[in-house]
Structure formats: C-alpha cells, structure tokens
VOPAGU-2260 file (C-alpha; in pm, 1 decimal, decimal comma):
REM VOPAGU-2260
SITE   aa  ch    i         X         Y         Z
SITE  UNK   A    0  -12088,5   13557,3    1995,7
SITE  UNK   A    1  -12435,5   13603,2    1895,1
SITE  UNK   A    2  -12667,7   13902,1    2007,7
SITE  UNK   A    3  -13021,5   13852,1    1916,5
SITE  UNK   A    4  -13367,8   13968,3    1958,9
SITE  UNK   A    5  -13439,8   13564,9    1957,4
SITE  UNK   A    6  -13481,4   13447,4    2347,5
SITE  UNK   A    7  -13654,6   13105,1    2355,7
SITE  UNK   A    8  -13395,9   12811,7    2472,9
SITE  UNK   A    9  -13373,7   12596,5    2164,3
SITE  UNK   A   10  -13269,8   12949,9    1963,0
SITE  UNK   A   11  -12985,0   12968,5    2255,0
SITE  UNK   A   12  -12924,7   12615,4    2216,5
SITE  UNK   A   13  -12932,3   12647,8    1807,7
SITE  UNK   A   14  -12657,5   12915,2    1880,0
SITE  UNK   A   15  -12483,0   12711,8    2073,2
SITE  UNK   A   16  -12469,6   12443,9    1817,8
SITE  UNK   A   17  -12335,8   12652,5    1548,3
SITE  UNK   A   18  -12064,1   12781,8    1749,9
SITE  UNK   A   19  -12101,5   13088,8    1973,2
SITE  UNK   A   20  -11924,8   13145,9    2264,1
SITE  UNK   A   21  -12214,9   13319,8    2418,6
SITE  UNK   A   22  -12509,0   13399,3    2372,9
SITE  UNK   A   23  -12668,0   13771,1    2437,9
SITE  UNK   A   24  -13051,3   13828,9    2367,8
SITE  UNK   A   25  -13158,0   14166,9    2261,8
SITE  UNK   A   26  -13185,3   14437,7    2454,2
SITE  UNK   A   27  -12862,7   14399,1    2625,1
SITE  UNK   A   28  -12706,8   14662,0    2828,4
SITE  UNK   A   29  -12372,8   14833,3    2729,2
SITE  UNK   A   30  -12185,9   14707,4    3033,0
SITE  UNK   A   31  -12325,8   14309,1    2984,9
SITE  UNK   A   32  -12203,1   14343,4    2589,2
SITE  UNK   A   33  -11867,1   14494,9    2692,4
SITE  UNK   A   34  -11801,5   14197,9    2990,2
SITE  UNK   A   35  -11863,1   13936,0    2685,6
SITE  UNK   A   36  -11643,3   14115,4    2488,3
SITE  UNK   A   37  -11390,2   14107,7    2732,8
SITE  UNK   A   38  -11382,3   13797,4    2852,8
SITE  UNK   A   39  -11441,8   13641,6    2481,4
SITE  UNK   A   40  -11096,7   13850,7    2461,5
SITE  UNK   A   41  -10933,9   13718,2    2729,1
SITE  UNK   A   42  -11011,7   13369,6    2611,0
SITE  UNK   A   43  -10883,3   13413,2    2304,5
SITE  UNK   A   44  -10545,7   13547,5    2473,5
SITE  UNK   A   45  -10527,7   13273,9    2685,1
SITE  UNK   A   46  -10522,6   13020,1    2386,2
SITE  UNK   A   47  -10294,2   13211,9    2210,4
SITE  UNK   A   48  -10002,5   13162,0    2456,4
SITE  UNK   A   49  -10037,9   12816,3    2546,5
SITE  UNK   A   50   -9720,3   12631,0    2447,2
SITE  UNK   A   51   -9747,6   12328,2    2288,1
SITE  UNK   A   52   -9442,7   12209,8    2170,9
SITE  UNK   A   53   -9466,5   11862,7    2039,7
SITE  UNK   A   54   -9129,0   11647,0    2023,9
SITE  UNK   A   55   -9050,0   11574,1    1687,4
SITE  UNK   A   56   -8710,8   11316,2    1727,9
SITE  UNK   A   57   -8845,4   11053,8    1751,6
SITE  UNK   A   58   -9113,7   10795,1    1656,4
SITE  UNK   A   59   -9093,2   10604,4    1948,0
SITE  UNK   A   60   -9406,4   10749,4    2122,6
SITE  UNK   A   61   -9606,3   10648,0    1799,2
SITE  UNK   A   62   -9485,1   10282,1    1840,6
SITE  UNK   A   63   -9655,0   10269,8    2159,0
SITE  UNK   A   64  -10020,6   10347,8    1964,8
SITE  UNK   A   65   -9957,0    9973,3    1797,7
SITE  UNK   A   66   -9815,5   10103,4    1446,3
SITE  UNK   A   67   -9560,4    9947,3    1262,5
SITE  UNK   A   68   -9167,7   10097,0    1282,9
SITE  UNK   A   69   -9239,8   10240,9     909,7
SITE  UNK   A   70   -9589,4   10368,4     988,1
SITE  UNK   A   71   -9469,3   10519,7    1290,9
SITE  UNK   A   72   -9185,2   10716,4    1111,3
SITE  UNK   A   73   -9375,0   10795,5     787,6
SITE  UNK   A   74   -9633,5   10906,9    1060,0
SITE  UNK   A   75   -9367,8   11162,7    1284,9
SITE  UNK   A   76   -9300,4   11332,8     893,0
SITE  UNK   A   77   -9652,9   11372,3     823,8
SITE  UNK   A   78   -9670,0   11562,2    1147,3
SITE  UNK   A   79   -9377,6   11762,4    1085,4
SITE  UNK   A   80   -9579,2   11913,7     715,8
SITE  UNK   A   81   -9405,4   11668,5     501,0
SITE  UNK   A   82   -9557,9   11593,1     189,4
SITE  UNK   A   83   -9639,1   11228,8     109,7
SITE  UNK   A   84   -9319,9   11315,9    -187,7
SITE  UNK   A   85   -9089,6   11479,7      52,8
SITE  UNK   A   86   -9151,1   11119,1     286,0
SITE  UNK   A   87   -9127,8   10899,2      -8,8
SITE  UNK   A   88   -8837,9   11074,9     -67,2
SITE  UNK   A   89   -8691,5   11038,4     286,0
SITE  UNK   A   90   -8761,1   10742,1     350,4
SITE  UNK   A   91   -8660,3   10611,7      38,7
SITE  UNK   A   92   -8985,7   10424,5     -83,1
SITE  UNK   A   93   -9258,5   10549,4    -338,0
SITE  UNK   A   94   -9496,5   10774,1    -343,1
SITE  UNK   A   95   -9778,3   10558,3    -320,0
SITE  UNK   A   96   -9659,7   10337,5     -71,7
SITE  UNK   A   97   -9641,4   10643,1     189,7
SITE  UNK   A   98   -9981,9   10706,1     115,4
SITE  UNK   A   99  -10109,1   10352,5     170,6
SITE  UNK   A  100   -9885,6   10330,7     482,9
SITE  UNK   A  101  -10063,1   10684,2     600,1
SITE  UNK   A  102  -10438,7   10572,1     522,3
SITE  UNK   A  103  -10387,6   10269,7     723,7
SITE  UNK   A  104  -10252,5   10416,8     963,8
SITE  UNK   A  105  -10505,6   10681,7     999,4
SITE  UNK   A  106  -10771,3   10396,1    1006,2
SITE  UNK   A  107  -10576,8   10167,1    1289,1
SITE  UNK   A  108  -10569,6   10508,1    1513,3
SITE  UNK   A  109  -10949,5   10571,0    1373,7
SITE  UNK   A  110  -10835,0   10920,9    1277,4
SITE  UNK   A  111  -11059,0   11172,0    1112,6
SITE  UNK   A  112  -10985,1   11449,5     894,3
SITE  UNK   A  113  -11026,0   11743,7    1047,2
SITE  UNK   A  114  -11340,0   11948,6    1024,5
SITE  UNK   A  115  -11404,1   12310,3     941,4
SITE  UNK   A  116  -11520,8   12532,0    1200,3
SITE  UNK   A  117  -11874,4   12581,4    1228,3
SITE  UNK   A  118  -12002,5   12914,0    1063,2
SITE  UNK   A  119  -12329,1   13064,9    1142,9
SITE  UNK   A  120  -12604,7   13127,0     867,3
SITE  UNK   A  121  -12625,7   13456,9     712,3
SITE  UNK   A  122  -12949,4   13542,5     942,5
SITE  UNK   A  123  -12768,2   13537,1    1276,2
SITE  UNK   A  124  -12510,4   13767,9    1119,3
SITE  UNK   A  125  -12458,6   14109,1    1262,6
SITE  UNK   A  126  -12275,9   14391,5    1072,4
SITE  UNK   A  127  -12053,5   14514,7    1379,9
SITE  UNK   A  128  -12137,8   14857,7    1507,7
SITE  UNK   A  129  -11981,7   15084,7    1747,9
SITE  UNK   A  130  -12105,5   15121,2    2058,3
C-alpha cells in the first residue's frame, strides 16, 4: 500500500508497477486509510485459507502435459521438495541425469523460475505510524 503526497497518474501507475495494492495520495482522511487497511486485511485472510491441496500419487496428470513416464515422475518428486539427490536416489539413476531430465522438462513446459516479489525503492517507503 503506498500513501503519498505524489498524485499525478503515471506516479499511481509507477506504484502500481512495483506492487501496491492501493494506492492513497496524501492528505487522506482517517476513515479512507482505515477502509484500505481493512480490506488489504481481509484480502490477505482470504488467501490465507484457500485450500489447495495438490494430489501427489500419481504422475499421471503430468503425462498428459507430453513428458516422458521418467520426466513425469522425476517431475511429481520435484514437486513434493525432493532434492535432485533424494530423486536420484529414488528413482535409482544419478544425480545428474535427474537434473538433465528436470531442465528439459522445465523447457518442454516453458517453465520459469520463479521471481521475487517486487519491492518498492527506499523513497516510497513509509516508517509506519500510529494513527
């Protein structure tokens, strides 16, 4: 959330950008901060309980994506936290063949590692304050 004295639409858009989940130009009544509070609150709730409860027994969803029986299961133990050793291990092949099976795989499903969150520059920071 960023509160700011800065009002012109490509600062809010700027914000945006970098990650805010609103966007509150300066000044900004008490009741207006506390609603996007609230509801940034409530948001955050909501995410929190969402159940997602993936089905780890068995590789045949990942043989519908087009990857090989061994990617596929080298794939479902990767998901599970495995380490490429722990697989190797396993699955009873070496080290470096899990990780040559996982890198090809990764590029047949065009997957990406994941990227940190945006963070905002130090000028848009805001020591909190109570209100």
């Amino acid at each position: 959330m960023f509160l700011t004295a800065k009002d012109e639409k490509e600062d809010l858009r700027s914000g945006m950008n970098l990650g805010a989940d609103d966007y509150l130009t300066k000044p900004v009544g008490k009741s207006d901060l506390l609603k996007a509070i609230e509801a940034r609150l409530q948001r955050s709730e909501q995410q929190a309980r969402r159940d997602f409860k993936p089905d780890f027994s068995s590789a045949q969803p990942l043989l519908r994506l087009g990857l090989t029986p061994r990617a596929a299961e080298a794939l479902l133990w990767v998901a599970q936290g495995k380490t490429n050793s722990d697989i190797a291990t396993i699955l009873g092949i070496s080290e470096s063949t899990v990780k040559s099976t996982s890198s090809r795989s990764s590029k047949n499903l065009e997957l990406k590692p994941a990227a940190p969150p945006p963070s905002a520059p130090s000028r848009y920071s805001v020591p909190p304050r109570e209100l």
